[in-house]
C-alpha positions in Angstrom: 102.7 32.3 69.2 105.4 32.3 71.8 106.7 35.4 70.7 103.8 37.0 70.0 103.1 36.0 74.0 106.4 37.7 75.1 106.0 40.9 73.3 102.6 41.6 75.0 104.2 40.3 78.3 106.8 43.3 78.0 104.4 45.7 76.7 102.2 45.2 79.8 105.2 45.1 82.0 106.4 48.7 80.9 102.8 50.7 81.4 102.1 49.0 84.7 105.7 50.2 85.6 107.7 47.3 86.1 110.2 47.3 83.5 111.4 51.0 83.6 112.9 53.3 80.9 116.3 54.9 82.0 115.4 58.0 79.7 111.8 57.9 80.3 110.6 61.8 82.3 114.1 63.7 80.6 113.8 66.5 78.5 115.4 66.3 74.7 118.0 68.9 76.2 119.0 66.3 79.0 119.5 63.2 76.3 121.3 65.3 73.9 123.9 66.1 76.5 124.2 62.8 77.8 124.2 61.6 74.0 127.2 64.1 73.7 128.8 62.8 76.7 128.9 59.5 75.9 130.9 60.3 72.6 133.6 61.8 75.1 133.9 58.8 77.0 136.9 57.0 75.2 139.5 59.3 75.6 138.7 60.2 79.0 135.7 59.9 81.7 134.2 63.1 83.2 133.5 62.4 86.5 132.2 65.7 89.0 134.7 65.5 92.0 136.6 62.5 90.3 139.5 62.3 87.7 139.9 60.5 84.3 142.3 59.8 83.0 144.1 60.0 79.4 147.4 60.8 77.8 149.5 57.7 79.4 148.1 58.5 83.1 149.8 62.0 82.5 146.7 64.1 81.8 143.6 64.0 84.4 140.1 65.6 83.4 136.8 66.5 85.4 134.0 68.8 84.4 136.3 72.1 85.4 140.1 71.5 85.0 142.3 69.4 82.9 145.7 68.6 84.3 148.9 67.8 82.2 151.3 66.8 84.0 154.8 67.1 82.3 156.6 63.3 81.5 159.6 64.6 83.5 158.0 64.4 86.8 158.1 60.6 86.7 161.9 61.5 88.1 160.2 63.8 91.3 159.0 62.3 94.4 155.2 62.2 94.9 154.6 62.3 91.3 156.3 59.3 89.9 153.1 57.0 89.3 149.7 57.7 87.9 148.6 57.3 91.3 150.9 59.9 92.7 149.5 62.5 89.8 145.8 61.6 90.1 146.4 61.9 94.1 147.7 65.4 93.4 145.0 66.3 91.0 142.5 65.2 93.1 143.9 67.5 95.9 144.5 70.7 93.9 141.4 70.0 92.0 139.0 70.3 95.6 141.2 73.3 96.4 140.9 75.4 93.4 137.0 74.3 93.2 136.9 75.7 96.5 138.5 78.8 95.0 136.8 79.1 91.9 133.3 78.9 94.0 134.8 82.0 95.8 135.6 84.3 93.1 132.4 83.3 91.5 130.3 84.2 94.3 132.0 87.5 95.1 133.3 88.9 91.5 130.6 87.5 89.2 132.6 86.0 87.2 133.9 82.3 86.0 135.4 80.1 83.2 133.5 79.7 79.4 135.5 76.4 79.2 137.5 73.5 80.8 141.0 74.9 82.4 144.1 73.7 81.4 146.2 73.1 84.4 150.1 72.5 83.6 152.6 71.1 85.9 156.1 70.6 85.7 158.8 70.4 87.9 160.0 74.2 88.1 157.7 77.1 86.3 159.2 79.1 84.8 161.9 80.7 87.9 162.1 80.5 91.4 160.6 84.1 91.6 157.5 83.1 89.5 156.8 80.3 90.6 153.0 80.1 88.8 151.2 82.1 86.5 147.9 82.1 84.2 147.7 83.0 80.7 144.4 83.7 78.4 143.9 83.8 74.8 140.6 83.4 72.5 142.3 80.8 71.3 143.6 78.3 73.8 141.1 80.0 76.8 142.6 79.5 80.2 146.2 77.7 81.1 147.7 77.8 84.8 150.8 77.4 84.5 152.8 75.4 88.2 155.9 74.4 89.5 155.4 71.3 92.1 156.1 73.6 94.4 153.6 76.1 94.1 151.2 73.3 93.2 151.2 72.2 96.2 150.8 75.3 98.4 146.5 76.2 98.5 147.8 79.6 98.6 148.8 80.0 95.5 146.4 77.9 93.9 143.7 80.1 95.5 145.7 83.5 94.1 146.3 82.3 90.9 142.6 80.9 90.3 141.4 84.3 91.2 143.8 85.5 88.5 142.7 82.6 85.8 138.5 83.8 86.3 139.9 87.6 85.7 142.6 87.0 83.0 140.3 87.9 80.3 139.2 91.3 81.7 142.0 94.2 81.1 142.5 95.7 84.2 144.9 97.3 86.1 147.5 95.4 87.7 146.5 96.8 91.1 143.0 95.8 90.7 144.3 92.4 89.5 146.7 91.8 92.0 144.2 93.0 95.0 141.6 90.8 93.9 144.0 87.9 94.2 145.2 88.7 97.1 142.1 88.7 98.5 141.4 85.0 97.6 144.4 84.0 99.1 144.5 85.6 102.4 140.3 86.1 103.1 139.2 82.9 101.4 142.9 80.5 101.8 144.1 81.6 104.5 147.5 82.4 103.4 150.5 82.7 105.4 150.8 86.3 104.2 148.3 87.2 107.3 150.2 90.5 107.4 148.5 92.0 104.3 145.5 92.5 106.6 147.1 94.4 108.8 146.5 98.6 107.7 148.3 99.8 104.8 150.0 103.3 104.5 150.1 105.2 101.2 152.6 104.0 98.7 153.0 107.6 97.0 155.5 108.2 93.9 158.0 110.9 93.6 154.5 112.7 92.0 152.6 112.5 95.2 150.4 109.6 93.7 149.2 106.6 95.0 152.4 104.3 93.5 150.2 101.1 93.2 148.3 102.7 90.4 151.3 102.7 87.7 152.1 99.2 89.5 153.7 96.3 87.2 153.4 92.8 89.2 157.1 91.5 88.7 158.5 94.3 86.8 159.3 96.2 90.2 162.8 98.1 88.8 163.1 101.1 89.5 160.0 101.3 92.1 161.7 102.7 95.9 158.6 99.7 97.4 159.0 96.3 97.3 156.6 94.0 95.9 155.1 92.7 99.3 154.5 96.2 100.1 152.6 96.8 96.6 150.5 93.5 97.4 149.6 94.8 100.6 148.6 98.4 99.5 146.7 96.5 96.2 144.6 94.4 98.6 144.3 97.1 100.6 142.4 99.4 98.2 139.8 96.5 97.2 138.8 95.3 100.8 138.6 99.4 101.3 136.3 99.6 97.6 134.2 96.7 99.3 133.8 98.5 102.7 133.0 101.7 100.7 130.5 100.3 98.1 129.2 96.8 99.1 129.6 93.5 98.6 128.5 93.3 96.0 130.4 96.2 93.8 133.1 94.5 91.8 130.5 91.8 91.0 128.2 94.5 89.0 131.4 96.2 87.5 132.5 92.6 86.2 129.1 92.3 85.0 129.2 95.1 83.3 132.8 94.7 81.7 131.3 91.4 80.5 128.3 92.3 78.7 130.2 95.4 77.0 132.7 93.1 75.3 134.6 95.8 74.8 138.4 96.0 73.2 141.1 94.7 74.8 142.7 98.0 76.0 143.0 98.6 79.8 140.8 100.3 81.6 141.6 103.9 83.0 140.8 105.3 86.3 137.8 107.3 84.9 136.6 104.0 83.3 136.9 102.7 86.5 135.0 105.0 88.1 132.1 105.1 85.9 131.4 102.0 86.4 131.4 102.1 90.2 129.1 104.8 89.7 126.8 103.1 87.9 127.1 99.7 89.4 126.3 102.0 92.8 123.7 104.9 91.5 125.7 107.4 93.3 128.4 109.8 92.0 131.1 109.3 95.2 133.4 107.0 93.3 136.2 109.7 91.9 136.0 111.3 95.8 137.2 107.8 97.1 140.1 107.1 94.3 141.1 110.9 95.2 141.5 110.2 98.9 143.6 107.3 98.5 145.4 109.5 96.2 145.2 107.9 92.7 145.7 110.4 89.9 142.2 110.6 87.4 143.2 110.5 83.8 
C-alpha cells in the first residue's frame, strides 16, 4: 500500500511540474547527440571554450581543435606541466577561434572536422617555422614550433591557410588570403604589407606573383616579403574591385563543384569571379595588374 502511495505521489508530482524531466521539450536530434556525447566522455571531455584532457595531460580537446603536444616539451620552459600545456592551449585555442570566426565570415569557408594542432619544440626549420597540411584521410593538422605557437600572428596566417588547404589554388591566392588574416584581422607586426605594392613583373613582363612558390623562392630576382606584400596586395585590390563578398561566393562555388584536385588557372579563376559577380570585368582586372591568361 505504501508503495502503491509513493508511485501516485511522483506521478502527480511530475504533471503538476514539480519533479522535472532534464530531457523533457528536446527534440530526438538533441538526445541522440547528447547520447553520442556522452559515449565520448571517457577519453576526454568536450568542453566549448574549455580543454579536456587525454593522452597523459599531453593532448587537450574542445569542440574545434585538438592539441598534441610532443613528450619532449616537458624539457622547455612554459610547457613542462599539464598546467603549462592546457594554459597554452587555452591561449592559442581563443586566438585561432578568433581567426577561424574571421575566415569564416569573410571566405565562406570552415573545417568538416576537429583540427589536429601539433606542437613541438622546433617545426620543422627556423625558416618554416609552421605549416598546415590536408588529406581525406587525416583532414586538417597545423603543424608549430613553440615559437610560432606563441606569436597570434602566425596562428591567425596559418588558420587562414588550414580553412583553405583543401581548395587547390594558386599560391598567390593562398598566401594573400593569409596574409590578410594576419595583418587586417591580427594585427601583425608586418604592418608594412599595407602599405602600396608595385608590380613584381618577371623577365616576361608578367605579374611574378602569379608563377609564385611560397618557400621555393630560388631563382626569383624578389624576395619573399616582397611576394607577400604584392599577394595581399592583389586580394585586398579583388575585394575593393568586387565586394566583400567575392571570394566568399568563389569558395562557395569551388565547394559545391567538388571538383579534381588540380589547380586552378587564371581563366578558371576568372570565371568564377564573373559568375560570383554577374558581370564580365574580371579578365580586364587580372590584365591590369598584369597576370598572363592561360
Amino acid at each position: 500500500m505504501r508503495r502503491l502511495l509513493a508511485v501516485c505521489c511522483a506521478a502527480v508530482l511530475a504533471l503538476t511540474g514539480c519533479v522535472s524531466n532534464p530531457n523533457r521539450g528536446l527534440s530526438r536530434t538533441t538526445l541522440e547527440n547528447r547520447a553520442k556525447m556522452k559515449e565520448k566522455m571517457p577519453s576526454y571531455q568536450i568542453l566549448e571554450g574549455n580543454l579536456g584532457v587525454s593522452g597523459e595531460g599531453f593532448i587537450f580537446e574542445n569542440e574545434r581543435f585538438r592539441f598534441e603536444f610532443k613528450k619532449e616539451l616537458t624539457e622547455v620552459d612554459g610547457y613542462r606541466t599539464e598546467e603549462d600545456r592546457r594554459a597554452r592551449g587555452l591561449k592559442a585555442s581563443k586566438e585561432l577561434n578568433s581567426s577561424y570566426e574571421f575566415v569564416r565570415k569573410l571566405f565562406g569557408v570552415e573545417a568538416p572536422r576537429t583540427i589536429r594542432v601539433v606542437i613541438q619544440e622546433k617545426w620543422p626549420s627556423p625558416s618554416t617555422p609552421a605549416y598546415v597540411s590536408w588529406s581525406s584521410v587525416e583532414g586538417i593538422v597545423m603543424y608549430f614550433g613553440v615559437d610560432s605557437f606563441q606569436d597570434n600572428s602566425i596562428l591567425a596566417h596559418e588558420m587562414a591557410h588550414a580553412l583553405i588547404s583543401r581548395f587547390q589554388i594558386p599560391t598567390w591566392l593562398n598566401e594573400g588570403i593569409a596574409t590578410l588574416v594576419e595583418v587586417d584581422h591580427a594585427k601583425s607586426k608586418r604592418g608594412d604589407m599595407k602599405l602600396p605594392s608595385p608590380l613584381l613583373l618577371d623577365q616576361n613582363g608578367y605579374n611574378a606573383v602569379q608563377t609564385w612558390r611560397s618557400h621555393e623562392a630560388e631563382g626569383s630576382e624578389y624576395s619573399e616579403i616582397a611576394m607577400y606584400r604584392a599577394s595581399y596586395s592583389v586580394v585586398t585590390d579583388a575585394l575593393r574591385r568586387f565586394g566583400n563578398d567575392i571570394f566568399l561566393k568563389f569558395f562557395q562555388q569551388l565547394d559545391a563543384e567538388k571538383r579534381e584536385r588540380r589547380e586552378l588557372t587564371m581563366r578558371e579563376i576568372i570565371q568564377r569571379i564573373d559568375r560570383a559577380t554577374g558581370r564580365q570585368d574580371a579578365q580586364a582586372f587580372f590584365e591590369e595588374l598584369k597576370f598572363r591568361i592561360e
